[in-house]
Structures are given as structure tokens and as C-alpha cells.
RODO-2510 file (C-alpha; in nm, 4 decimals, decimal comma):
residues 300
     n   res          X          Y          Z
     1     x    15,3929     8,4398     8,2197
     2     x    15,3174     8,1854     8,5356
     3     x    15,2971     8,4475     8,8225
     4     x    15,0493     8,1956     9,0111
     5     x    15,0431     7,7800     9,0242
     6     x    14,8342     7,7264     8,7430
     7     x    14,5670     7,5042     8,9074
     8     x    14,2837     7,4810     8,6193
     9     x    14,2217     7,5461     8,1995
    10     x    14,0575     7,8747     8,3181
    11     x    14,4481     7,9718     8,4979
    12     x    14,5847     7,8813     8,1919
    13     x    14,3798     8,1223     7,9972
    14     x    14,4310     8,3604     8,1845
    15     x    14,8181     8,3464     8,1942
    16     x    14,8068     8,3460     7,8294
    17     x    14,5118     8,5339     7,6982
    18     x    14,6893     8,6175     7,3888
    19     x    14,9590     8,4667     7,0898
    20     x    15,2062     8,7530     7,1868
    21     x    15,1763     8,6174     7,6144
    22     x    15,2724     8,2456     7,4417
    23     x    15,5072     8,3648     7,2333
    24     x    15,7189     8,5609     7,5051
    25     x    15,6704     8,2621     7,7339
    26     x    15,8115     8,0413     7,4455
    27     x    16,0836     8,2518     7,3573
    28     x    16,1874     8,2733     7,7926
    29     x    16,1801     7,9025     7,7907
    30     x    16,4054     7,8538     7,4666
    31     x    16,6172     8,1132     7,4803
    32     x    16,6050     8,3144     7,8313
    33     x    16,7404     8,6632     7,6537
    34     x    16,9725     8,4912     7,4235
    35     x    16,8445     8,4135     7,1120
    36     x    17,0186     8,1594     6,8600
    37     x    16,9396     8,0907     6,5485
    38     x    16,8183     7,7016     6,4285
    39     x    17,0281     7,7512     6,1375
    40     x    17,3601     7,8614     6,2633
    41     x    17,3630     7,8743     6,6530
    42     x    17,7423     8,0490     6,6416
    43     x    17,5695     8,3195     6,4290
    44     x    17,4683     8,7020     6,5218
    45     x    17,0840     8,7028     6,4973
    46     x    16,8680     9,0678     6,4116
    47     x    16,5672     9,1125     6,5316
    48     x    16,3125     9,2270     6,2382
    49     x    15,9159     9,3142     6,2057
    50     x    15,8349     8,9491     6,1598
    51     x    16,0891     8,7595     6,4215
    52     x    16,4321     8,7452     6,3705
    53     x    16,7361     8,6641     6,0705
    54     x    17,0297     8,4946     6,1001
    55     x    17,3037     8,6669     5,9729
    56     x    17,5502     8,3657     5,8418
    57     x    17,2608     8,2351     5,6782
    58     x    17,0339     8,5410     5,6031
    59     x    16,7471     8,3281     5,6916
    60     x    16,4573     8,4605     5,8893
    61     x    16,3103     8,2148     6,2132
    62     x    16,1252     8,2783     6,5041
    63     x    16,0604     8,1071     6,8280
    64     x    15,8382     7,8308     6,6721
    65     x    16,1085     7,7126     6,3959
    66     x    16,1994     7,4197     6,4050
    67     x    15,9986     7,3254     6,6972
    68     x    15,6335     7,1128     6,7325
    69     x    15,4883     7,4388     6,6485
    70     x    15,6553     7,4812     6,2780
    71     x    15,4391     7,5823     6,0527
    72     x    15,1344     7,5191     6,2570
    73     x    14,7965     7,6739     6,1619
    74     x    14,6576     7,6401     6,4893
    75     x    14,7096     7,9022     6,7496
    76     x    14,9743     7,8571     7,0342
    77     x    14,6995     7,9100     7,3094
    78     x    14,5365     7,5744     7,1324
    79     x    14,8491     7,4431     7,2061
    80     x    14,9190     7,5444     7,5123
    81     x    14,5738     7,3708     7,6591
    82     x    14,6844     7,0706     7,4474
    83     x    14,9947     7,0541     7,6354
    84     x    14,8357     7,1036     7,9593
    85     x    14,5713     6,9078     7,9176
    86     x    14,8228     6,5767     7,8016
    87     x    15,0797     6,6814     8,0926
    88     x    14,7758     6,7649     8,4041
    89     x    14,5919     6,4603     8,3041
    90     x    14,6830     6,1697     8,5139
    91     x    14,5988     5,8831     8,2717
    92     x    14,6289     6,1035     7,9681
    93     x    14,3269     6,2145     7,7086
    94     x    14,2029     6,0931     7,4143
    95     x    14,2363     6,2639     7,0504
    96     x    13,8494     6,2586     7,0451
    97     x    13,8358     6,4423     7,3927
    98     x    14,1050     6,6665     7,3007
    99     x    13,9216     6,7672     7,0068
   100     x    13,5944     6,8226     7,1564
   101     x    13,7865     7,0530     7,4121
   102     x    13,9443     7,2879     7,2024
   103     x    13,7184     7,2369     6,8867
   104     x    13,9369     7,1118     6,6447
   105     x    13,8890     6,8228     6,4535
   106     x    13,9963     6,4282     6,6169
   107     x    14,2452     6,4089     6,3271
   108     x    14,4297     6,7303     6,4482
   109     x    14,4019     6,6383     6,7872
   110     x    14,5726     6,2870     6,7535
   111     x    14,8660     6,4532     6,5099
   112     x    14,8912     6,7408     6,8132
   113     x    14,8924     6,4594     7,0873
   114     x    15,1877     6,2935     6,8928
   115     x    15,3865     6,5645     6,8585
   116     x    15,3645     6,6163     7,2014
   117     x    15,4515     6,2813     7,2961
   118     x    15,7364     6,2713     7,0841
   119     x    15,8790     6,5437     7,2983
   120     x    15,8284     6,3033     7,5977
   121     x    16,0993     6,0897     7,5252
   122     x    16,3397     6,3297     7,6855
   123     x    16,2395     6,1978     8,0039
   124     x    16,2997     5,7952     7,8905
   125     x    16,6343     5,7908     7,8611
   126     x    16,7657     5,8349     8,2180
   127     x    17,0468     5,6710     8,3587
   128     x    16,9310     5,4472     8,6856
   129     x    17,1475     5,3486     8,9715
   130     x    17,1438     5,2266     9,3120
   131     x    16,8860     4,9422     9,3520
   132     x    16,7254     4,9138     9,0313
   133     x    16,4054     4,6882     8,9555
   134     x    16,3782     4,5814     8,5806
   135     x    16,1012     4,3134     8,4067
   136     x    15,9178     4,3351     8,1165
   137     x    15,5408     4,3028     7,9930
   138     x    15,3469     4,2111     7,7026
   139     x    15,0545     4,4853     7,5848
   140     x    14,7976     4,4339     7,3269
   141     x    14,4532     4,2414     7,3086
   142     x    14,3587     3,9528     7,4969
   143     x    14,3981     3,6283     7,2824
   144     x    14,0135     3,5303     7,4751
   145     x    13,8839     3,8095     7,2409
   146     x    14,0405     3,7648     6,9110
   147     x    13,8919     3,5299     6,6656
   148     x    13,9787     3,1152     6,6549
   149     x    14,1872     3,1295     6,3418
   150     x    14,3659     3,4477     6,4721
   151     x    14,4768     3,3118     6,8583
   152     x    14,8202     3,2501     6,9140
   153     x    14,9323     2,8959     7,0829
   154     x    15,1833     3,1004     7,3047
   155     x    14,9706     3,3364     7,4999
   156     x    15,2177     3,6244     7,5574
   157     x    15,2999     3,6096     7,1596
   158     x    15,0479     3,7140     6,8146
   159     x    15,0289     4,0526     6,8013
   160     x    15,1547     4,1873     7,1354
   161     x    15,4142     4,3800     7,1891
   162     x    15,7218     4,3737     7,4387
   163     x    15,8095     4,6762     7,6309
   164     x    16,1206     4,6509     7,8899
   165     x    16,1440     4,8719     8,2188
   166     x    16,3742     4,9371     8,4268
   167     x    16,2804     5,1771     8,7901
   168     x    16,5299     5,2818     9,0177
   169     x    16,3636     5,2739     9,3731
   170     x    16,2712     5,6225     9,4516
   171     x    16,3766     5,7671     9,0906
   172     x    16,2924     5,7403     8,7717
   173     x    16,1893     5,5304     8,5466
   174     x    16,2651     5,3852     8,1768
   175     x    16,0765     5,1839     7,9077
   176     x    16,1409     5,0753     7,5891
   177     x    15,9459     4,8407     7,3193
   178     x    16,1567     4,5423     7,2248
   179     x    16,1279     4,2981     6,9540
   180     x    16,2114     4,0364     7,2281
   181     x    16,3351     3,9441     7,5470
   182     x    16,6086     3,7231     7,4812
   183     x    16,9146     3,7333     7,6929
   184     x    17,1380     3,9429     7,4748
   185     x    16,8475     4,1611     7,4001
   186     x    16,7216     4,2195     7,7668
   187     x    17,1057     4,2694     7,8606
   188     x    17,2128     4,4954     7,6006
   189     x    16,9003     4,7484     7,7154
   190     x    17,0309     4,7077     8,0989
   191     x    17,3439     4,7876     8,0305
   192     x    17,2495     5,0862     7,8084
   193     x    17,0687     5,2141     8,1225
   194     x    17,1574     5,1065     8,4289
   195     x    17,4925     5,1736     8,6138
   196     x    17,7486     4,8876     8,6759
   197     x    17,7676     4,9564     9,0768
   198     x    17,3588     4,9192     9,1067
   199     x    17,1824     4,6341     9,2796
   200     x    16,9056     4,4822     9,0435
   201     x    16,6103     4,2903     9,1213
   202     x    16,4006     4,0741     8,8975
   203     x    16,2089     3,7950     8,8789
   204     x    16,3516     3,4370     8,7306
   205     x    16,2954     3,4571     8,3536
   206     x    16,5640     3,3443     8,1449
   207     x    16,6625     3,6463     8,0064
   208     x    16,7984     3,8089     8,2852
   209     x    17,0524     3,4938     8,3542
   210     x    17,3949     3,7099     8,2876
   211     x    17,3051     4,0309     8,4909
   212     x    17,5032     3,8834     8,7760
   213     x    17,7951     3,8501     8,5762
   214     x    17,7976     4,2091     8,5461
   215     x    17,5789     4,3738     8,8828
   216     x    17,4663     4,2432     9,2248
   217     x    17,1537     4,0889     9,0828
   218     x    16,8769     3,9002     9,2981
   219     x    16,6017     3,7410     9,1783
   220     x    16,2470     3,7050     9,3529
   221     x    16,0999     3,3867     9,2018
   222     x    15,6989     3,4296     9,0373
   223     x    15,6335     3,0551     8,9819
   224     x    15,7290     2,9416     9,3404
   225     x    15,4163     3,2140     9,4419
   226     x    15,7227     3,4088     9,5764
   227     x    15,6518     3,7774     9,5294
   228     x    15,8659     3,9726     9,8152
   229     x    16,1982     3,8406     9,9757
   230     x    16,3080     4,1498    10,1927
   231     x    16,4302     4,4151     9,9719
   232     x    16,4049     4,1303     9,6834
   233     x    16,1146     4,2278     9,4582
   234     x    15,9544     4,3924     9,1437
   235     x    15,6336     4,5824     9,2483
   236     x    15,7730     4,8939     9,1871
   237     x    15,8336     4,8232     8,7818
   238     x    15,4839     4,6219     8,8230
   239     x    15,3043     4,9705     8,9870
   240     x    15,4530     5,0912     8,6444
   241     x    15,3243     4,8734     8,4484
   242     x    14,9916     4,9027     8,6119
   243     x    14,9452     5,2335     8,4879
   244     x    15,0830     5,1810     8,1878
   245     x    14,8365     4,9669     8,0935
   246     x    14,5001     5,1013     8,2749
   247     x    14,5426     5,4552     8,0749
   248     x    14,6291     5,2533     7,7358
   249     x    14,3309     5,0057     7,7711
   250     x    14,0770     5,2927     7,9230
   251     x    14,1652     5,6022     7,7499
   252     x    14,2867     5,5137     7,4502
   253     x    14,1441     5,1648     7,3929
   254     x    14,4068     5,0330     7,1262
   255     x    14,7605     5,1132     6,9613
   256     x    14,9553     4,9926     6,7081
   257     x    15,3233     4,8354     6,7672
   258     x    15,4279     5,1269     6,5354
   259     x    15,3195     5,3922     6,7701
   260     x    15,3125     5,2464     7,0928
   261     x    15,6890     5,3905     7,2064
   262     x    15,5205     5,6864     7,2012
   263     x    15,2744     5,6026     7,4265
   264     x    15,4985     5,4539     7,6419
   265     x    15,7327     5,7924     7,6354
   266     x    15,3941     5,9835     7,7985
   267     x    15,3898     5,7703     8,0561
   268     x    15,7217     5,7408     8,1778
   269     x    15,7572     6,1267     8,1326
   270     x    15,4403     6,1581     8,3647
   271     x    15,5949     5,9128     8,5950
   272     x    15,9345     6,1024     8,6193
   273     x    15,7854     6,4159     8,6870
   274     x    15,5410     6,3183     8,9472
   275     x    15,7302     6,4824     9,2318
   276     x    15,7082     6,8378     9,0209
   277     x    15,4066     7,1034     9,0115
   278     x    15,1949     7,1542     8,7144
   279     x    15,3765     7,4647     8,6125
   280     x    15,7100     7,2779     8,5899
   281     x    15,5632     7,0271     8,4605
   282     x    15,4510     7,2031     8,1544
   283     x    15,7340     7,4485     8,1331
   284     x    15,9816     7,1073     8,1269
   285     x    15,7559     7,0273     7,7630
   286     x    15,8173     7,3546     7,6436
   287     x    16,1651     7,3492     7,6963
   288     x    16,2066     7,0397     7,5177
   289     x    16,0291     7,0865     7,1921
   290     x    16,2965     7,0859     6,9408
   291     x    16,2130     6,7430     6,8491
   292     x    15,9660     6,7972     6,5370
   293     x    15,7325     6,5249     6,4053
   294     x    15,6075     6,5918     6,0577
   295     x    15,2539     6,3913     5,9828
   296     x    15,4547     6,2135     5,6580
   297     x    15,6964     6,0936     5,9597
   298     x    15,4034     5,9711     6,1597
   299     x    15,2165     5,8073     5,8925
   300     x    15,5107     5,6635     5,6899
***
């Protein structure tokens, strides 16, 4: 259990020096003295040699069931530093790091760092109000380094991808991979996300041309060099973005449109929680891990 801030990999250790210390942690952080079973949660539950049953279902489970952990062959201290590590780490780690520091192989590492992400997510789906800043931006590689009969004619198109955001000044924000960033596209993700009293800002692209039908919306304007009007501007979606892409393009070099959501989810979740200490930091991870990604999942 934390009975210190957690400061370094050594305090981690030594909070949980053993699978039993992770398991009771795990079981405080999912349950808190009330256990319920996976299979039927209005169900009496026993407690047996191995875990526990579920007495509707007569099925045995214990704190890792249907969890990231499931049927994991690594030890839940390996975890535990995986999860610190990818929630302590300011612009994330790479699988090949993260299997040099707790000597497993890259391959693991990546399918742990995935599953954790996945669990992210629960901090991308907030619901923004007040004044609200929302563009979007293109990542993937440079058409100046791709070969001649691969380049694109439109710059911001190939093989990029689109990822919306939305901030709320002060708060959180959210970001989500798009196919495009069309008007009905870019409207329907607003709406999904950001409350109808809330004043948004943007910049002048076309897609954002029926927001004021629906909020207070003003727009700072990029091409006429115009980048703050008052309280009229986007640098706190553009900080975002900034980050975004500095830990995609110098930790982990490259990623797929398939995965990159995931991606995205780590950083918003690190974004959202930046006002929180370590130790609820990772404890807000743990308590979120019924969200299990299975390698045929990730690979599929």
C-alpha cells in the first residue's frame, strides 16, 4: 500500500515488494471490501484457497479477471513499474526502453504498453464547457521525406492522419482521430463533447462554419497572420498538440493510423491528470482496468 508519495522505481518497489502487496492493492482499488464477481455482479461471492467463486455462476475469479492482467504470465510487480513508468514519464517510453527496464522482451513490452493505453481512454471522453478551444492537426511523416512517386499533391493528405481536439481553458482535454474534417464531421464530434452554453474559439477553416448556429463561436483568423484577438485564440489546443506530437516523433518515432487513437488516449490522459500526484495518478489506471485488450484484438 502507498503510505508515502511514491517519488522513484526504487519507492515503488518498495511499496510492493511482493505479488500478495499488488494483489491487496488491486483488490482495494477494485473493490474497496466489497467484492463482485465479473460474471454476475448481483451474485454472493466465497472466498476459496485460490481467489474467490461466484455463486450464481459457480465460477471461480480473482482480482485480475477480466482485467489487463487476465491471464498474464508476467508478474504484477512487472506491471506495476510498467504502469508507472508509462503514467510518471512525461513524454511516455518506448517498448524497447520498457523492455530493457524490466527485462522482458520489446514484443511484450509494446503488447503491455497497449494494454495500458487502452485503459487511457477513460480520460478522453470528457464533457467540456465554458470557453472551449477546438482545431485539428494532421500527424504522420513529412511528404519532404517520402519518396517522389509516393508524395501527395495536397500536403496535409497521403498517409496522415486527422486527429480533432477540443480543450476547455483550464480543464481538460479531448482528442479523437477522424477520417476527415468536413463540416458535418467536425460538428458532429463538437457536439458529442462540448456543452451547448460554452463559448468556442477556433481558427477560420471551413469546417467549423455551423458552430455558431449552435454556440457563441469566434474565430481567430491564421491566414491574415492573426494569432490572438483578446480572449479569441487556439494556443491552448496548439500547446496540446505540441506535445502530442514531440513525444510521438521522439519517443516513439512512427505509428500506424490503426493504432494511433491509442496513442493519442496516453496523452490526453497525461494531460488531464497533470494537476494530480504520481500516486493518484497511478491508482486512477488501476482503477480503470476493466477494459481488456487481447493481442488477436490488437493485431487483427
Amino acid at each position: 500500500m502507498f503510505n508515502k508519495e511514491v517519488k522513484s522505481v526504487l519507492d515503488l518497489i518498495q511499496a510492493f515488494p511482493t505479488e500478495q502487496s499488488c494483489i491487496e492493492h488491486l483488490e482495494l482499488i477494485r473493490w474497496n471490501g466489497n467484492v463482485v464477481s465479473p460474471f454476475d455482479a448481483t451474485s454472493k461471492v466465497y472466498k476459496t484457497k485460490n481467489g474467490y467463486q461466484c455463486k450464481n455462476t459457480g465460477k471461480n475469479f480473482n482480482v485480475k479477471t477480466n482485467t489487463i492482467f487476465d491471464n498474464t504470465k508476467l508478474p504484477l510487480i512487472k506491471w506495476f513499474l510498467a504502469i508507472w513508468i508509462a503514467t510518471s514519464h512525461k513524454k511516455g517510453i518506448s517498448s524497447l526502453q520498457l523492455g530493457r527496464d524490466i527485462d522482458i522482451t520489446q514484443k511484450s513490452a509494446w503488447f503491455m504498453l497497449q494494454r495500458i493505453r487502452q485503459c487511457f481512454g477513460i480520460e478522453n471522453d470528457n464533457q467540456l464547457d465554458n470557453e472551449v478551444e477546438v482545431d485539428e492537426t494532421f500527424v504522420g511523416g513529412k511528404e519532404t521525406n517520402k519518396h517522389a512517386n509516393k508524395k501527395s499533391v495536397n500536403p496535409h493528405a497521403g498517409d496522415k492522419a486527422i486527429v480533432v481536439g477540443m480543450v476547455e481553458r483550464g480543464g481538460k482535454v479531448n482528442a479523437k482521430q477522424v477520417d476527415d474534417r468536413t463540416v458535418k464531421t467536425l460538428t458532429n464530434e463538437i457536439l458529442a463533447a462540448v456543452n451547448s452554453g460554452a463559448t468556442i474559439y477556433s481558427d477560420e477553416w471551413l469546417g467549423y462554419n455551423k458552430l455558431r448556429r449552435i454556440y457563441d463561436h469566434s474565430v481567430v483568423k491564421h491566414n491574415a497572420h492573426q494569432y490572438v484577438n483578446g480572449r479569441i485564440h487556439t494556443n491552448t489546443i496548439e500547446g496540446f498538440w505540441s506535445l502530442l506530437k514531440r513525444g510521438i516523433f521522439g519517443i516513439y518515432h512512427f505509428t500506424s493510423k490503426k493504432h494511433l487513437q491509442l496513442y493519442v488516449d496516453e496523452f490526453v490522459f497525461r494531460y488531464n491528470s497533470r494537476n494530480i500526484t504520481s500516486n493518484q495518478r497511478f491508482d486512477l489506471m488501476l482503477g480503470n482496468i476493466e477494459n481488456r485488450l487481447t493481442y488477436k484484438m490488437l493485431i487483427g
